[in-house]
N, C-alpha and C positions, 0 to 999 in steps of 0.2 A: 666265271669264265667269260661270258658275256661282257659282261664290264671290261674286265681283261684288255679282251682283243678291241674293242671299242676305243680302248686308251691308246691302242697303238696304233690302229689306225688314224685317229685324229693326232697323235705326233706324228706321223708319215704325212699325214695331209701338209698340216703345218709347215714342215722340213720343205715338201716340196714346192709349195708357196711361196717361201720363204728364196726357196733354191729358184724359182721359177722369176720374181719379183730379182734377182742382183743377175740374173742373167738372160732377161727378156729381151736386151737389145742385140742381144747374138743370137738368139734363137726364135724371134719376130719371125723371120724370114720363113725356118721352117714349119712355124705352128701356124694350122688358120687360128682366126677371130672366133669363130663357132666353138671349134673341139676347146680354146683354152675356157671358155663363157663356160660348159657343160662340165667340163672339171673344176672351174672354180664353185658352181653349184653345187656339186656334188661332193666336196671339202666342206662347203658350208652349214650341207644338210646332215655330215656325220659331225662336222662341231657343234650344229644344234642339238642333235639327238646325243652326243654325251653331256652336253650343259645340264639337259633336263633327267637324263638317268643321276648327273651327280645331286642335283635339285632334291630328286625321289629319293635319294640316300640322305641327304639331309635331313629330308622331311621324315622320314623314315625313325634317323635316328631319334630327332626331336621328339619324334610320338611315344617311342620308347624311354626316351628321359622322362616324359612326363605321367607315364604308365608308372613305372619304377618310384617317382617321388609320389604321385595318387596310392600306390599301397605301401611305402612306406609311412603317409601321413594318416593312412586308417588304420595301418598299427600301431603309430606311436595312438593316435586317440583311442584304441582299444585299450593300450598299455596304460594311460595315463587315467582311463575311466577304472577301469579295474584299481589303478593305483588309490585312486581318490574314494574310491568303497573299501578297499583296504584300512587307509588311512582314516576313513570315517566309521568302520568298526574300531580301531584301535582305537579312535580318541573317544568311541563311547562305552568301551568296557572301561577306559581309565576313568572319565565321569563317574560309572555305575561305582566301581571301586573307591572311589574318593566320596560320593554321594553315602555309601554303607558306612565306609569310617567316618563321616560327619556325623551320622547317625546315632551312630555309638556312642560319638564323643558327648553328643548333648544327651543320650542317654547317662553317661558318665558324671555329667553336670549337673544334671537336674539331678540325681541320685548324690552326689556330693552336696549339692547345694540345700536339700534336705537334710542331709546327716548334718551339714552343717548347722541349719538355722534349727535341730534339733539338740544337739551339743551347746549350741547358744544358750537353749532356754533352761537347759540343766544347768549349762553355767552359773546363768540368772538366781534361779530358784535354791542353787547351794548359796551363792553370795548372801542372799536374800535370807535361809533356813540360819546364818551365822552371826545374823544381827538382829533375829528375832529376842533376843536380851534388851534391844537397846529401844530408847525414846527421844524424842528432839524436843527442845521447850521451846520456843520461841518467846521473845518479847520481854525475858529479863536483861534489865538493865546491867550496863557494862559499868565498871568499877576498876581503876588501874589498879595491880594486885590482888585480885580476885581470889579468892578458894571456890572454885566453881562448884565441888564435892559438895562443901559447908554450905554455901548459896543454895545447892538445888534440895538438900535437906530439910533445910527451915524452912521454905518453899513448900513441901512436902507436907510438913509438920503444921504448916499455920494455916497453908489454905486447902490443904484434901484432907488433912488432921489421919496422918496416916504415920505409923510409926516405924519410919524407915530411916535410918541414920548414915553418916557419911560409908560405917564400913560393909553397908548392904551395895556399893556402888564400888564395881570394879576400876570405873573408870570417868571421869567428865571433864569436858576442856569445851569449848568455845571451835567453832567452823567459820572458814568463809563463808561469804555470799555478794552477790552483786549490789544488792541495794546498799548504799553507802549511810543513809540517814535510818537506819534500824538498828537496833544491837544484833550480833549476829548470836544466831541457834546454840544451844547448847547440846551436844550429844552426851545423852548417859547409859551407862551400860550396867546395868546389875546383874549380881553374881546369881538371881536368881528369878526365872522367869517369871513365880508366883507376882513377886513384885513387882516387876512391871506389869503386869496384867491388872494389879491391886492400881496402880496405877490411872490406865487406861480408862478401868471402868468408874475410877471417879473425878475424872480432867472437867466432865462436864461443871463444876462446880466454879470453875475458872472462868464459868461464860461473862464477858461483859469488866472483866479485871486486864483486858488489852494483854496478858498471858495465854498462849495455848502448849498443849501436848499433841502430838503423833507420835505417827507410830515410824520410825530410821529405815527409810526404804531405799534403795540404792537407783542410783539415777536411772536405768531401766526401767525400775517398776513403778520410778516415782511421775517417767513420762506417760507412761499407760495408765495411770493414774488421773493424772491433766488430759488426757487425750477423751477417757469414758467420764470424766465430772465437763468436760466441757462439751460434750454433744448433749447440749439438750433436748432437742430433737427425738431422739432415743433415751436418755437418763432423765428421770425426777431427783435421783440422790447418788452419791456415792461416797466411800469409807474404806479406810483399809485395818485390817485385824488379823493379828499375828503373822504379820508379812503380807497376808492374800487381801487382793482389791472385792470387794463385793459392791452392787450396787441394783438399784430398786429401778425398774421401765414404767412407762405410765400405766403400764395397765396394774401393779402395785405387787406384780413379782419380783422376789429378788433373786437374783443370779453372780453369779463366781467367775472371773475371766481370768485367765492365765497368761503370760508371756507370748507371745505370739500368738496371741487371739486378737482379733478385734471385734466390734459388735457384729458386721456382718455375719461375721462366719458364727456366733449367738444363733442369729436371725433375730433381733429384738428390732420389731416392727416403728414405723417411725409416727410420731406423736399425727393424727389426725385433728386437725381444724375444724371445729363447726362453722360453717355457712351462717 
């Protein structure tokens, strides 16, 4: 209400200011100098006092603007704190959840990758149990036309003096191999294990006639093979016999490794050096 009447009295001042200033020269006469000086004072002093009440309303309002945006910007940061703990539980049960099924999966894996590399060595050792009939000669001479059967018989006959003929032999033919200036191996397979074994135990007799015999071990068993005769370190000998690799440590035990063994997992301790 204040305000109000404030407002109008300072348009009444004005008006009559205003009315007083375009008709000063006709009314000079009847006004003194004093009374118009104490009215224009007094015009003055209620257009100051509404300048500075409209001031305080200004200022007024500004402080409330800036009340109004101070708690809305501590609630948006309540809102957005609370959001950000929200958001940082969410994204750590997804971790936790993604972290369990990683879990699993490499439990999954490892557990597959053993069935696997266990499946392998069954694999192995069937292949292996299917050619335990068979022998490799190396070092007979190659012949175009060949009867390989005939060849490894006479073979048989003149130099182990064993009396085993072409129809004790399922099978014999000639294999590659990489080295170009050798005759390549012959594979033989007899119909009967005795005989190859009759075999086996008398090939030593071939020492020193640039012929040998083994035993037909399939590329598997035959790198496990070259892997335990070449760590010498650990081996003084090794041999294979009816499929399975055996072989002698310096200390002059002999031991049996299978497919997926290596010496480590043996434990066969490594050759010591005398000082």
């Amino acid at each position: 209400m204040a305000t109000g009447t404030n407002s109008t009295l300072l348009s009444y001042f004005k008006r009559k200011r205003n009315n007083s200033s375009t008709s000063s020269g006709s009314t000079s006469s009847s006004t003194s100098p004093d009374t118009k000086k104490l009215k224009d004072n007094l015009e003055d002093t209620f257009i100051s006092i509404q300048e500075t009440e409209e001031l305080e309303n200004t200022m007024s309002e500004v402080n409330i603007v800036e009340l109004v945006t101070k708690e809305v910007e501590n609630k948006l940061d309540v809102f957005f704190a609370n959001m950000k703990e929200k958001i940082k539980e969410e994204v750590k049960e997804v971790i936790d959840s993604v972290m369990k099924r990683l879990q699993g999966l490499e439990k999954t894996v490892e557990t597959l990758s053993m069935e696997n590399k266990d499946l392998k060595c069954k694999l192995v050792e069937l292949e292996q149990y299917g050619r335990r009939p068979n022998v490799r000669i190396f070092g007979v001479r190659e012949e175009q036309g060949e009867d390989c059967k005939a060849k490894v018989a006479k073979l048989l006959q003149t130099k182990l003096n064993l009396d085993i003929t072409e129809s004790d032999m399922d099978a014999a033919h000639r294999v590659p191999q990489r080295a170009k200036d050798r005759p390549k191996p012959i594979i033989v397979r007899f119909f009967s294990r005795d005989d190859k074994e009759r075999v086996m135990r008398t090939r030593k007799k071939l020492k020193n006639t640039g012929i040998s015999i083994s035993e037909d071990l399939c590329i598997e068993m035959l790198q496990l093979y070259n892997r335990v005769k070449n760590d010498t370190l650990r081996v003084q000998d090794c041999w294979a016999w009816r499929g399975n690799i055996f072989f002698k440590d310096h200390r002059g035990m002999t031991h049996k490794i299978h497919y997926g063994q290596s010496l480590q997992d043996l434990d066969i301790p490594v050759m010591q050096y005398k000082a």
